[in-house]
C-alpha positions in Angstrom: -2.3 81.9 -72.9 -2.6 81.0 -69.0 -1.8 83.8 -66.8 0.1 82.6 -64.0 -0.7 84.3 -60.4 2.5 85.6 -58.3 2.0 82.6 -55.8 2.5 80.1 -58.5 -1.0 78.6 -59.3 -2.8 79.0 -62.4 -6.3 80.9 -62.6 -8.1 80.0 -65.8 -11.5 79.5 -67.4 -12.8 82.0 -65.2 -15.5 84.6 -65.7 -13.8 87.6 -63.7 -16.7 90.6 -63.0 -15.1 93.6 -62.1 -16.4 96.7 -60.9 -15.1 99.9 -61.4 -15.6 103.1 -59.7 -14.3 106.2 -61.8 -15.8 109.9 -62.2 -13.6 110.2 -65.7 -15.6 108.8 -68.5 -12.8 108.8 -70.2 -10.7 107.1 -67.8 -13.3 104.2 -67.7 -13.6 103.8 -71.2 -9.8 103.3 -71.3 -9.4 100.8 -68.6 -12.3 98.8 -70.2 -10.3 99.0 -73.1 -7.5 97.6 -71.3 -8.6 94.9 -69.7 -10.5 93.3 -72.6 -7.2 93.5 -74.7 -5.5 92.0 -71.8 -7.9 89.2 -71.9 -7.9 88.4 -75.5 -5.0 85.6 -75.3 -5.9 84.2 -71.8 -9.5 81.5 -70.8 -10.8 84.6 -69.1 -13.7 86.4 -69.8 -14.5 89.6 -68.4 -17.7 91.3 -67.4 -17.0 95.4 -66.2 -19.3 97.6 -64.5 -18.3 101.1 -64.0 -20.1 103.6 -61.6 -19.1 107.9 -61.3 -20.0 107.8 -57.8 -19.1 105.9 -54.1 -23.0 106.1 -53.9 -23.6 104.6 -57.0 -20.7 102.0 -56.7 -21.8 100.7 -53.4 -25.4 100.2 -55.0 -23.8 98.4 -57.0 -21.6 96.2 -55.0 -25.0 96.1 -53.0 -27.3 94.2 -55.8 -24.4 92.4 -58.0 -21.4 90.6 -56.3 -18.1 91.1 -58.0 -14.3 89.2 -58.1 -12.8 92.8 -57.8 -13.1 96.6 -57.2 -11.3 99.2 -59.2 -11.3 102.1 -57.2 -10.2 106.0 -57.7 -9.6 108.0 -55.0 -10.8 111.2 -56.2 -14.6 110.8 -56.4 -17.7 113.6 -56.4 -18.5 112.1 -52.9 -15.9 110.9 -51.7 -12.0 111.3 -51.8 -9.0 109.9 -50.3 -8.2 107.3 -48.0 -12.1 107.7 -46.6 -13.2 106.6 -49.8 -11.5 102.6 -48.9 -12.9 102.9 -45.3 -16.2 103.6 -46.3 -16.1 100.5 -48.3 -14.2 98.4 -45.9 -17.2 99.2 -43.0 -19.4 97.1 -45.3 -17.2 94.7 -47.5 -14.3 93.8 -45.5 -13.6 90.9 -47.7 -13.7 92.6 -51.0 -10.4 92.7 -53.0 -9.5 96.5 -53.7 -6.9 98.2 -56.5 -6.4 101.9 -56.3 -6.2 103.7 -59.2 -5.4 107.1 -58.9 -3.0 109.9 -60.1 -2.0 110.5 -56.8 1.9 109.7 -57.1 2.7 110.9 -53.3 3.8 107.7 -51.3 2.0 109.1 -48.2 -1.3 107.6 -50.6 0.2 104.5 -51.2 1.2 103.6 -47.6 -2.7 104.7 -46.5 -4.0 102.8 -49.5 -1.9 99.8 -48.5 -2.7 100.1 -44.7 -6.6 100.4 -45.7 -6.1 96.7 -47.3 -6.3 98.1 -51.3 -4.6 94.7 -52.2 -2.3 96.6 -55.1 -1.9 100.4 -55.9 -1.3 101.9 -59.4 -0.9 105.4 -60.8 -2.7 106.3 -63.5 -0.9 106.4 -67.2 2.1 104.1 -65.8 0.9 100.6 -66.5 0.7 98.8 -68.8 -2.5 96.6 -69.7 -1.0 93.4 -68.8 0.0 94.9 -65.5 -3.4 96.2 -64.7 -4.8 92.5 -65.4 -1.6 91.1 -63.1 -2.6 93.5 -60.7 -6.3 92.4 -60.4 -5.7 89.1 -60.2 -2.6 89.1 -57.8 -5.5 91.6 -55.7 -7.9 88.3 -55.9 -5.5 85.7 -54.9 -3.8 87.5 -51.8 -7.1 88.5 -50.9 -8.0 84.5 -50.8 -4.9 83.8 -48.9 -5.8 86.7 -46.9 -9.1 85.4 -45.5 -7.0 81.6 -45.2 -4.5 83.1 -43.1 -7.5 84.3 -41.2 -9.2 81.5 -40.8 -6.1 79.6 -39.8 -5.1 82.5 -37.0 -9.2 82.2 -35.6 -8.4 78.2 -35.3 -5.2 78.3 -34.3 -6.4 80.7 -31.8 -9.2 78.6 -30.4 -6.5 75.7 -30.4 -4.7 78.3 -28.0 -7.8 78.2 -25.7 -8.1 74.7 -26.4 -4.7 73.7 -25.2 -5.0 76.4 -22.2 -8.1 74.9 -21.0 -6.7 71.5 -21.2 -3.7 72.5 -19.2 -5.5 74.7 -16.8 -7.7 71.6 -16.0 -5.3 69.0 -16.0 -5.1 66.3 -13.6 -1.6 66.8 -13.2 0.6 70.4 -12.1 1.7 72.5 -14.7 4.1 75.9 -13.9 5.2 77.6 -17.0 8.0 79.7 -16.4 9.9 82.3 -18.5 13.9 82.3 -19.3 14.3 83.9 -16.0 13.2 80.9 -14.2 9.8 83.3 -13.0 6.7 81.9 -12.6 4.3 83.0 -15.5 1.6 80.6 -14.8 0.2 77.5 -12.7 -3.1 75.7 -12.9 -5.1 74.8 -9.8 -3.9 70.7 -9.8 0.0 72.8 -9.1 -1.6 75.2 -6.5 -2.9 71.8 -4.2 0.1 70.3 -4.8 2.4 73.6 -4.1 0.5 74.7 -1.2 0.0 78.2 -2.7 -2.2 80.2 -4.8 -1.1 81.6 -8.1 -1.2 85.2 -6.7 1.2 84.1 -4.6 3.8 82.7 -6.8 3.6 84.3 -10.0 6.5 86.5 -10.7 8.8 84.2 -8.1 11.8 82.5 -9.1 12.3 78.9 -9.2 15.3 77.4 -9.3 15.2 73.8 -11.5 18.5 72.5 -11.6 17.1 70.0 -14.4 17.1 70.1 -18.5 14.3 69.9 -20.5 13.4 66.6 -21.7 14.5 65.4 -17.9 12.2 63.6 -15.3 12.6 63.4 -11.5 11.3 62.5 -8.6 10.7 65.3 -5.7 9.0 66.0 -2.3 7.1 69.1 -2.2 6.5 70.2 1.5 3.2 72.4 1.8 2.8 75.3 3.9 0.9 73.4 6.6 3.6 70.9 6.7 2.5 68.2 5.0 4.8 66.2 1.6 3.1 65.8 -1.9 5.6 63.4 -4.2 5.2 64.4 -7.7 7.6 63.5 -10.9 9.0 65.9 -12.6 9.1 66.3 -16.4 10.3 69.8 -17.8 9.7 70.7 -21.4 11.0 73.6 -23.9 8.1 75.3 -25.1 6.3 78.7 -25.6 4.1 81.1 -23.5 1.9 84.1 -24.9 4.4 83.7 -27.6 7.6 83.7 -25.8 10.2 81.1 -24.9 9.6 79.0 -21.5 10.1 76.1 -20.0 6.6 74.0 -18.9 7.0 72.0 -15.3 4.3 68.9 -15.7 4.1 67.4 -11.8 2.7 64.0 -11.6 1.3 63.6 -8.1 2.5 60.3 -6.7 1.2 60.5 -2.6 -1.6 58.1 -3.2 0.9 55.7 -5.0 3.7 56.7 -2.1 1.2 56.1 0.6 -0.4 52.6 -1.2 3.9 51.5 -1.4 4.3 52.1 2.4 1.2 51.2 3.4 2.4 47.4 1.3 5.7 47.6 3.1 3.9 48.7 6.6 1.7 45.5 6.4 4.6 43.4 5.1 6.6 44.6 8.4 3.3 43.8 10.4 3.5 40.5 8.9 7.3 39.8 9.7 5.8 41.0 13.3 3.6 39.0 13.7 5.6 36.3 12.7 8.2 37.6 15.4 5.3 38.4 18.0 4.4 34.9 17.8 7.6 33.6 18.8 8.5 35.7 21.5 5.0 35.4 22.9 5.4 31.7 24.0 8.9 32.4 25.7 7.4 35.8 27.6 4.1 34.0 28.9 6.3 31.0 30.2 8.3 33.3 32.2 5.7 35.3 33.5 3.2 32.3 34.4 5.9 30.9 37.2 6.3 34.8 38.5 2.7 35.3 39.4 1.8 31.9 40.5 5.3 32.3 42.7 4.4 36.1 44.3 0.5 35.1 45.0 2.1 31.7 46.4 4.2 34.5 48.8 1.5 36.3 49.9 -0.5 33.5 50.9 2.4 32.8 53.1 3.2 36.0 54.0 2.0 38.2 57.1 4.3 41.2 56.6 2.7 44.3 55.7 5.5 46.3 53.6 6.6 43.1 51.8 3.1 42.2 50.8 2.9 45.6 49.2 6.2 45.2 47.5 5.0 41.9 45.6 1.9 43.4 44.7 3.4 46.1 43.1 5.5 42.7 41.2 2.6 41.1 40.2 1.0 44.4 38.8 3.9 44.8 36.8 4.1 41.1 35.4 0.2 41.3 34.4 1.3 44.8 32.8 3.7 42.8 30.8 1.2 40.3 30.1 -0.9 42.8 28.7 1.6 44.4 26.4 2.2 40.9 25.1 -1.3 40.5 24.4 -1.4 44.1 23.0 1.2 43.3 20.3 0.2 40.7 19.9 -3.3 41.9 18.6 -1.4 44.9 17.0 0.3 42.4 14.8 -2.1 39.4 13.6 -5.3 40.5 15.2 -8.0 37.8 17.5 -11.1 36.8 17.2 -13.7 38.9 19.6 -16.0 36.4 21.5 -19.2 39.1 21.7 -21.1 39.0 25.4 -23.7 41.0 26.5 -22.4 43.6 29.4 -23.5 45.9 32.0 -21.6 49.1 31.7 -22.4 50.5 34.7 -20.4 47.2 36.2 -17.5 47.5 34.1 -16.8 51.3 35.1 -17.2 50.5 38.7 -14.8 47.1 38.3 -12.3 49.1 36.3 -11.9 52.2 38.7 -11.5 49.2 41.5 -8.3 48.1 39.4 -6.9 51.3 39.0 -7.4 52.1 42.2 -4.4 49.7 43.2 -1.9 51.6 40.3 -2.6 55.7 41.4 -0.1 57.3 43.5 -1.8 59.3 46.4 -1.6 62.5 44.5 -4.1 61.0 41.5 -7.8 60.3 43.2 -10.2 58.4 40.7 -14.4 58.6 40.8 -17.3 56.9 38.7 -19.5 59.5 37.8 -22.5 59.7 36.3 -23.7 56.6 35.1 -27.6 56.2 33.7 -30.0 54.8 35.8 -31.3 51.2 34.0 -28.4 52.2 30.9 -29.0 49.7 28.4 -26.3 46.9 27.9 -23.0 46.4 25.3 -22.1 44.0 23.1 -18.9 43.8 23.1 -15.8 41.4 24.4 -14.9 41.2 27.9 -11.3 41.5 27.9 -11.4 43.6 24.9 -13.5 46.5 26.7 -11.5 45.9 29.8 -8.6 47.1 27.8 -10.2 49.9 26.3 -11.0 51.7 29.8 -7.9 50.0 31.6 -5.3 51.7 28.9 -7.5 55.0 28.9 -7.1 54.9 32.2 -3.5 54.4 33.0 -2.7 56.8 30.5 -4.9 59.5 32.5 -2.9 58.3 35.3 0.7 59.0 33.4 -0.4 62.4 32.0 -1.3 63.8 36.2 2.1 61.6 37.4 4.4 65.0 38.5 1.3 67.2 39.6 -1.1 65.3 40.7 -5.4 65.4 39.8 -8.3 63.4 39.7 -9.6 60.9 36.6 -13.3 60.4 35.8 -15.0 57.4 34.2 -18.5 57.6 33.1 -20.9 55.6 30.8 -24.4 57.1 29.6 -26.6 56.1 26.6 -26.7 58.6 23.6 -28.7 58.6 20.3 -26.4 60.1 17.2 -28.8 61.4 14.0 -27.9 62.3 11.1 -27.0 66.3 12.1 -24.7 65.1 14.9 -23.1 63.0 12.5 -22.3 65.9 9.6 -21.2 68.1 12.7 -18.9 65.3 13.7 -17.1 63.3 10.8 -16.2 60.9 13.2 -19.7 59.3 14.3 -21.7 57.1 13.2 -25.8 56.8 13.5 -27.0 54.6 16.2 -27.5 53.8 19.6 -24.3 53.9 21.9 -22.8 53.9 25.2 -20.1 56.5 25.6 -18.0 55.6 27.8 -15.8 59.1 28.7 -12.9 58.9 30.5 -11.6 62.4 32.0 -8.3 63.5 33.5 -6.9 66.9 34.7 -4.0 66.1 33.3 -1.4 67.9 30.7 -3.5 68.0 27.7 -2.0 67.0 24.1 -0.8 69.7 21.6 -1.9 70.4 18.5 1.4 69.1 17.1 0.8 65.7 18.7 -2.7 65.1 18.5 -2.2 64.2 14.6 -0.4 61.1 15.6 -1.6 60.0 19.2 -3.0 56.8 17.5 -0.3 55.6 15.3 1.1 52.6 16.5 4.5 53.0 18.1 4.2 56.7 18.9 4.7 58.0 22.1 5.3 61.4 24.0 6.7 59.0 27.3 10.5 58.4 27.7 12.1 55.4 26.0 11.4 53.0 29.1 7.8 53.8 30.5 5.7 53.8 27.2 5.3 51.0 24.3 3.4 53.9 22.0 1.1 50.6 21.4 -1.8 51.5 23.9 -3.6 54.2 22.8 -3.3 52.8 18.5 -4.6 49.5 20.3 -7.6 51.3 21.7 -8.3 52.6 18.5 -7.8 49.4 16.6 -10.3 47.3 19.1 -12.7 50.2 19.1 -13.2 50.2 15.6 -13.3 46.0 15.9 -16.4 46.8 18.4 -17.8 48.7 15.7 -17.7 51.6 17.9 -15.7 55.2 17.7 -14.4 57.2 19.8 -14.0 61.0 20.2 -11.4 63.6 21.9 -12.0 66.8 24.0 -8.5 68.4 24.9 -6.8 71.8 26.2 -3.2 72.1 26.7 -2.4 72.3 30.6 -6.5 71.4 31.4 -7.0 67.7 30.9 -8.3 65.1 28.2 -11.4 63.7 27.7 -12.0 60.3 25.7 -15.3 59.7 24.5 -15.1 55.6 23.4 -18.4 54.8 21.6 -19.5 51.0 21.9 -23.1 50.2 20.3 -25.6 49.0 22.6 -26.8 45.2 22.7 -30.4 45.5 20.8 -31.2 42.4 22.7 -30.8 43.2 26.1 -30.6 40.5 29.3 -29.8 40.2 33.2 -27.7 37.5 32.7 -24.6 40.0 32.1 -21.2 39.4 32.4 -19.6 40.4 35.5 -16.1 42.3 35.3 -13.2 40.7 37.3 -15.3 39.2 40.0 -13.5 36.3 41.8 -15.3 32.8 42.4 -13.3 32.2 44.9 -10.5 29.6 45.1 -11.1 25.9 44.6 -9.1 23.4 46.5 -8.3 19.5 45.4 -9.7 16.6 46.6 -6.5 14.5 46.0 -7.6 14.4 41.8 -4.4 13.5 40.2 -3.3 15.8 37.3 -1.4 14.6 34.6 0.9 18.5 33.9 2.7 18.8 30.5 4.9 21.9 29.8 8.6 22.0 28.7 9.5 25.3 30.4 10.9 23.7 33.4 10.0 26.6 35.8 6.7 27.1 35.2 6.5 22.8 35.8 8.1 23.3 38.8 6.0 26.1 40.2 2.6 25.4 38.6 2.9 21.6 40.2 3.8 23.0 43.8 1.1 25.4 43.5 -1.4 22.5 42.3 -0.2 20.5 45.4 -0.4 23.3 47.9 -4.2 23.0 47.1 -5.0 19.6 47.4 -3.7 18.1 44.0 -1.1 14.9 42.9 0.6 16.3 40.0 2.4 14.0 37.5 4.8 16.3 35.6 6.0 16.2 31.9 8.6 18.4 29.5 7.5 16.1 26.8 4.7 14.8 25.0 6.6 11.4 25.0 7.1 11.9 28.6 3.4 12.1 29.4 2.2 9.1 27.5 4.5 7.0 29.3 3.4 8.3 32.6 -0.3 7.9 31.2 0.1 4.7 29.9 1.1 3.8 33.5 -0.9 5.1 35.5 -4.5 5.0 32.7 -7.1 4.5 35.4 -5.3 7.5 38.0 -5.4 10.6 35.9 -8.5 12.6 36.6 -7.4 15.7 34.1 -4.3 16.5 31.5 -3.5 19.8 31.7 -1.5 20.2 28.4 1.0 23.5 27.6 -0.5 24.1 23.6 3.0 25.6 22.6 5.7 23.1 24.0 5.1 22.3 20.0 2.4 22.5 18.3 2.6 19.5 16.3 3.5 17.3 19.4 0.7 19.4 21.6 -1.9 17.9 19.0 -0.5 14.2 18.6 0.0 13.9 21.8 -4.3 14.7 22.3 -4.7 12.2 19.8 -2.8 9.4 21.8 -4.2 10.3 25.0 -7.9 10.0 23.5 -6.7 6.8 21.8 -5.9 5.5 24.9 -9.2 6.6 26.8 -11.6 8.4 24.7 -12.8 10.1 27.9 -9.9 11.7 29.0 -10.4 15.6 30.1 -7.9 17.8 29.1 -7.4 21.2 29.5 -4.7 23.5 27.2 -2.7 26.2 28.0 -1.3 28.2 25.9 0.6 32.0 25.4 0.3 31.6 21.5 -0.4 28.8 18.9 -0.6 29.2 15.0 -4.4 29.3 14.3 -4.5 26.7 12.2 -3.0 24.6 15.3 -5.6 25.5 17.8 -8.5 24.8 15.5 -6.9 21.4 14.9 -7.1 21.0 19.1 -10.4 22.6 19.1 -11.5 19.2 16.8 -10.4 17.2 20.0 -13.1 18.6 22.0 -10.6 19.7 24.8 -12.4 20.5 28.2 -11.2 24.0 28.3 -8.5 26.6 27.3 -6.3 27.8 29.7 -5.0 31.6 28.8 -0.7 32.3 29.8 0.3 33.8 31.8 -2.0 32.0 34.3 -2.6 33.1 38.0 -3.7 30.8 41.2 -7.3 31.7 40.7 -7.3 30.7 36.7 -5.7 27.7 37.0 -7.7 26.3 39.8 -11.0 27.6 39.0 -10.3 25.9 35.0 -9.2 22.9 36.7 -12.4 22.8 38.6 -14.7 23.7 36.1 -13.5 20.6 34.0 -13.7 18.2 36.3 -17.2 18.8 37.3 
């Protein structure tokens, strides 16, 4: 016969030793009886010990393991419910059925809450029943230590699952059926802005069901957006019903997306910049060879001033053409070596001419023998010219004085760490100081972006100070900022000294003088019919015979009839670029010596390294003044 346990699986061929503890000899003996009659039809066989004593039992238990304990509660050393706890302190395991003729239920419920697997009274079961009993006691004490087992690993699951969540990459807020914050790891306190002990116990409001995503902006406390998506989920907390909030963190991806469509824009600029460049440097080339033609013939005082302050203004515009243009495609940097003390002084000589009498300007402190920059002329012209004039606009209503200084500095390793900023090397700082407004806190964020500007609409491009930055960094330089609202502004621009260092510097802005014709007979191409017009009375005026052109086609005829006459071509790259080179070509097919100079606002790069193959004499920059174009013309027909 197999005995079948209460949870449906079969126990059999088992050798079951059970001990029993009973002070009633008779008691014992009857039991034993008992439970080898209930034996006789089953696979089981049975070993019994029985002890009169707890002492003697735990001995036992002690030096003989055992499947099961038999226990009365009435013993010489022990009795009652003190009798399973003294057991329990050493064999927590250990199945237990009470025995005793205690019929109270108060004893049963202690028994029970003790862990005695199964309680009988004595003299009310039957022998079957006991047997039952001690095998039901074995089993649910099995299941007992499973169900423990599986609670210790589902508990370290729980920490587990915790720890993952508390260190994962992305947010996670739990919060309860109140829609109050139970819980946030640290990834969800950067992206939030706040610390836990700051939210928990608030209420969110999530008008989103589970299973939902989204995308959201999450503005921080100091003002700053972190994009996330959203995905809520149904789950449980510390055993309770809640709702988990998992936040993806999408700035870097948000940032990478603009930055793509912030370069395609620049691209699409570029592209624009280009074609407006031509068309501005055309009709600002006939303005400034017109006003410096007036002057020369001009004796009156307060007109004189009036068109200087109108060629100022055209080479302003001729520098914020050249400024976007940079800002949108870039130019190559041609590297000279240069004395800063000489740039300084030649730069505080040009703004001299553009500060109202209220606004003095100094060079101070320069180093004696300061060693030499690398750097590019017209690029570190910029740099101090656009520091400069925006010293100027910041003391405009009130008045004050600007400073420009150079001085060598080392920067080690601890001056770096103090300042994120520098680099390690050898530099010339070249500071720049005005007494000026200052810049917020607010504003000094974004003072380099391109576009941005604190000036109204009409006086400021929001292109100069992002263009000193840009051509800074190009130098391989940096540059630093000292302000105070309502005290002034300090620029620090870093350039990196020349390590190989030479007299033979370049000199800022120094003229070399006029150079008149001898009667040389230049062949002038350029479709803007102003600038032909003014460029070739200007050319006469000093001593030239000008042949003008609109057209490439135009020129070659002229050439072809007059080969031996022309002394120099002086060719406008952009009329078209195709036609600019071809033409070259058939001007050097026709005499292989030919000199030619280009000028040109803007060409396609690929276009000027074509012309560049020509071996052209020299390249003449738009918008051109008197001085440029005479002094190029000169230089190439040496």
């Amino acid at each position: 016969m197999t005995i079948v346990n209460p949870i449906g699986t079969s126990i059999v061929n088992e050798t079951l030793h059970v001990l029993q503890i009973e002070d009633d000899a008779l008691q014992q003996s009857l039991v034993r009886k008992q439970l080898e009659a209930a034996v006789e039809d089953t696979t089981y066989s049975l070993k019994i010990t029985s002890c009169s004593s707890l002492e003697e039992g735990l001995a036992s238990l002690a030096q003989t393991p055992i499947d099961a304990l038999l226990l009365d509660l009435t013993l010489p050393d022990s009795a009652g419910i003190s009798t399973i706890e003294h057991i329990r302190t050493q064999y927590n395991t250990l199945p237990i059925v009470v025995l005793t003729g205690d019929e109270t239920m108060i004893t049963s419920q202690l028994a029970i809450h003790q862990r005695a697997q199964e309680y009988l009274v004595k003299g009310e079961y039957s022998a079957k029943q006991l047997f039952r009993t001690i095998l039901t006691s074995i089993e649910r004490e099995r299941l007992q230590q499973a169900l423990d087992i599986a609670r210790e690993q589902l508990t370290r699951n729980e920490r587990h699952y915790r720890t993952l969540i508390e260190q994962s990459p992305d947010g996670v807020v739990v919060i309860d059926e109140s829609d109050k914050v139970i819980f946030l790891n640290a990834k969800a306190e950067t992206m939030l802005g706040r610390k836990s002990g700051h939210l928990l116990g608030e209420s969110i409001s999530i008008p989103l069901t589970a299973g939902t995503d989204a995308e959201i902006v999450i503005p921080s406390a100091d003002g700053t957006l972190c994009y996330a998506n959203l995905r809520i989920l149904n789950s449980e907390w510390d055993n309770k019903p809640s709702r988990m909030l998992f936040l993806h963190d999408t700035t870097d991806k948000k940032s990478l997306e603009h930055q793509l469509v912030r370069s395609q824009r620049m691209e699409s600029l570029g592209t624009l910049a280009g074609g407006i460049a031509h068309d501005l440097n055309n009709l600002l080339s006939p303005i400034l060879l017109g006003v410096q033609a007036m002057v020369r013939n001009n004796s009156d005082e307060k007109q004189t001033k009036i068109l200087a302050m109108i060629e100022q203004s055209t080479r302003r515009g001729a520098d914020l053409v050249r400024q976007v243009l940079n800002f949108a495609r870039g130019s190559d940097l041609q590297h000279e070596h240069i004395n800063p003390e000489t740039a300084v002084h030649d730069i505080v000589k040009a703004l001299e001419k553009t500060l109202p009498e209220n606004i003095n300007i100094q060079v101070k402190d320069i180093d004696k023998d300061i060693p030499y920059v690398l750097a590019d002329v017209s690029q570190l012209q910029r740099i101090l010219m656009n520091l400069g004039l925006n010293a100027r606009d910041a003391m405009q209503s009130k008045g004050g004085s600007i400073s420009i200084s150079a001085s060598f500095v080392y920067i080690d390793s601890s001056m770096k760490v103090a300042n994120k900023a520098f680099k390690e090397g050898k530099f010339i700082r070249f500071t720049v100081s005005d007494t000026g407004t200052g810049i917020s806190d607010d504003v000094k964020p974004h003072i380099f972006e391109p576009f941005f500007t604190t000036k109204e609409l009409s006086k400021g491009s929001g292109l100069g100070l992002y263009s000193v930055l840009n051509t800074t960094k190009r130098l391989m330089g940096f540059i630093d900022i000292e302000t105070e609202v309502n005290k002034g502004t300090t620029v620090h621009v870093f350039i990196p000294i020349s390590e190989k260092q030479t007299h033979g510097e370049h000199v800022f802005n120094v003229s070399k003088g006029l150079h008149f014709g001898s009667g040389e007979n230049v062949l002038l191409i350029e479709d803007e019919v102003s600038l032909l017009n003014m460029a070739s009375d200007t050319l006469r005026s000093y001593g030239y015979n000008v042949f003008p052109a609109r057209t490439g086609k135009e020129a070659l005829s002229i050439y072809q009839q007059h080969p031996t006459n022309i002394d120099v071509v002086l060719l406008d790259l952009s009329f078209s670029n195709h036609d600019s080179a071809n033409t070259i070509k058939s001007l050097r097919g026709m005499n292989s010596a030919v000199k030619i100079v280009v000028a040109s606002g803007f060409a396609e790069q690929r276009f000027i390294d074509e012309v560049k193959e020509l071996k052209v004499q020299a390249f003449l920059a738009k918008p051109y003044t008197t001085d440029m174009m005479l002094n190029t013309l000169y230089e190439s027909l040496r």
